[in-house]
N, C-alpha and C positions, 0 to 999 in steps of 0.2 A: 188510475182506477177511480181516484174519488173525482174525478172531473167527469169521465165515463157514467160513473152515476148520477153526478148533478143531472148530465143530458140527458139521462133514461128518467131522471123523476121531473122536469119538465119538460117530458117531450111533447103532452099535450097544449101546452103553452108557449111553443116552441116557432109557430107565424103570428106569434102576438105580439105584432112591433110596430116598430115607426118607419115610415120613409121620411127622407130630407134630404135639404144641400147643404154642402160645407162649403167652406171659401177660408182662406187665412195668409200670412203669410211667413213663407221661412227665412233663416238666416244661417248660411249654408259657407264651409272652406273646405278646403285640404291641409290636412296637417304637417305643417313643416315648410309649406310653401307659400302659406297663405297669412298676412301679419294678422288681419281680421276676417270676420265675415262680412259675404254679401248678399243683398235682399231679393229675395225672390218672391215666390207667391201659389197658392194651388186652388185647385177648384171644382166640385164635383156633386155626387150624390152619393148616400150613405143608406143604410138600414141597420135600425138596431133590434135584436131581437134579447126580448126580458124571458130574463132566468130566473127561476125561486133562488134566496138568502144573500139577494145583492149582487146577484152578476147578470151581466148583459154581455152579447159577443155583437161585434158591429163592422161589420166591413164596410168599403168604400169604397169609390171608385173616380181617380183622381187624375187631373192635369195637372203633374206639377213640375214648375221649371227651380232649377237650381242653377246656383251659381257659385262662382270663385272668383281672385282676385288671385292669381300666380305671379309672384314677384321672385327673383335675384337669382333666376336660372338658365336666362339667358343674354349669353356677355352682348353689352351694351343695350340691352334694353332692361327696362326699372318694373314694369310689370305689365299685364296685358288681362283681358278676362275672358273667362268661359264658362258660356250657359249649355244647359242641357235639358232639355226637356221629354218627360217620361208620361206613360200610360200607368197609372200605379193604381197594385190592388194592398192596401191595408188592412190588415184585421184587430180591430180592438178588441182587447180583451178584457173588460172592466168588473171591478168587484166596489161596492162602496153602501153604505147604509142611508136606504131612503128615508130621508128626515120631514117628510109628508113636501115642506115646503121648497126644500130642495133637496139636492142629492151630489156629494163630496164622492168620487171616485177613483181608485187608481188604477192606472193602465196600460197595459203591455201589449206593442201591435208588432207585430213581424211584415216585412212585407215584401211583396217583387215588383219589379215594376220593367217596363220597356222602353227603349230610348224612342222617341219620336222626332226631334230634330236638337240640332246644335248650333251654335256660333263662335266664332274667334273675333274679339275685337281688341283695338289699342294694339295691333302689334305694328313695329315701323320698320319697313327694311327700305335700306337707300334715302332716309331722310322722308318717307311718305309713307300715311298708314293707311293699313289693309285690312279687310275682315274676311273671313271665312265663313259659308253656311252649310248646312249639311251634307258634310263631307265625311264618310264614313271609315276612311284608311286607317285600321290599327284601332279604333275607338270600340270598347265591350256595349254595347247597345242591351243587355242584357242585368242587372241591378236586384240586389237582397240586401235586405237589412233587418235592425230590430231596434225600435222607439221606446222608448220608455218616460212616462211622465207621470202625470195628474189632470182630474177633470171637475168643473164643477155644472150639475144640470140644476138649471131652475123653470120651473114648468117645462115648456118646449126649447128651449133654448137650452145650449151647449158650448163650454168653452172650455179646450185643453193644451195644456201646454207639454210639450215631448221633447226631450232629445233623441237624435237619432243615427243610429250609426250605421254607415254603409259598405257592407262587407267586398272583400274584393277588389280587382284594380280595376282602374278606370281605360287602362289603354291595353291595350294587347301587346306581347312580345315584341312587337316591332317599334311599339313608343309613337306612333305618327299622331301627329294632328290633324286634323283636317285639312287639306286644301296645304299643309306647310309642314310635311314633314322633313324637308330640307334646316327650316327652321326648329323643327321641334326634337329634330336629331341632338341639337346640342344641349336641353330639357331633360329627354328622358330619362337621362337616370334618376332623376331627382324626382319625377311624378311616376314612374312606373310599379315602385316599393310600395305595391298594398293601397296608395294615395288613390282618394274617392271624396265624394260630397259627403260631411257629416255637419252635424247642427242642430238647431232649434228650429220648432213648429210652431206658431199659435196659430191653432185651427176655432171657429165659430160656426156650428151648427145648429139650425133650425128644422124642429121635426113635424111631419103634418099627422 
């Protein structure tokens, strides 16, 4: 209700915003199967639209690739990686007090996003390694989550950092990987429990 009203009391001020791009990049695993993160990246266009008493709401609209590092699930090999790369819509949700000179914000983005392509690399069967690309057998190409971080703006410029968590599994019932679910048959129990990209964001936007 009181969110209902912030929007009804700046509704006339409600296309008074910025456009921009963002660029940043993530650091992205799977829990349980993954010893660290790995680096990935995204990049797009944004708008923010200013709310009266410090809130701004700001989507985006993003390519971002993730990735992982899968280790110690499949006998005789040590670990292997997988990227994925999605169409993602976030929505910021920022509240923080405008200090004329800059502006300290915190931020809540929920977001979906859609797979657009993948790869399988570092895997070895028979002593030679193989990769995989967009191969869709058993893979949810479909992705939700919710970021939560901090932001700080100064003049046009924008820098925030999120973690963020991705609801959901990452493979369908049948566990396949792409292009190797012969392979990934002996895996899936291990990545199908819930196991998705989560992690750290630092995103840098510039607004016109």
């Amino acid at each position: 209700m009181a969110f209902c009203v912030l929007m009804f009391s700046g509704a006339q001020n409600l296309f008074a915003g910025d456009f921009g791009i963002v660029g940043g990049a993530g650091f992205t695993g799977m829990k349980e199967v993954s010893s660290g993160l790995a680096t990935g990246y995204h990049a797009g266009l944004t708008y923010k639209f200013r709310l009266p008493l410090g809130f701004a709401i700001q989507p985006s609209l993003l390519y971002q690739m993730k990735a992982s590092s899968i280790e110690g699930v499949v006998e005789g090999q040590s670990s292997f990686d997988y990227r994925m790369g999605y169409l993602e819509l976030p929505v910021s949700f920022q509240w923080g007090p405008d200090l004329l000179l800059f502006r300290p914000f915190l931020d809540v983005a929920p977001y979906v996003g859609y797979g657009l392509n993948n790869r399988v690399t570092g895997l070895s069967v028979s002593g030679s390694d193989v990769s995989f690309r967009n191969r869709w057998d058993g893979i949810s190409r479909l992705e939700y989550g919710l970021g939560l971080g901090v932001g700080l703006e100064i003049w046009k410029i924008q820098v925030i950092g999120r973690y963020n968590w991705n609801f959901g599994p990452l493979f369908d019932g049948d566990g396949n990987a792409p292009g190797a679910s012969e392979i990934w048959s002996l895996a899936k129990e291990s990545v199908m429990k819930g196991k998705n990209f989560s992690g750290v964001t630092l995103s840098v936007a510039f607004l016109f």
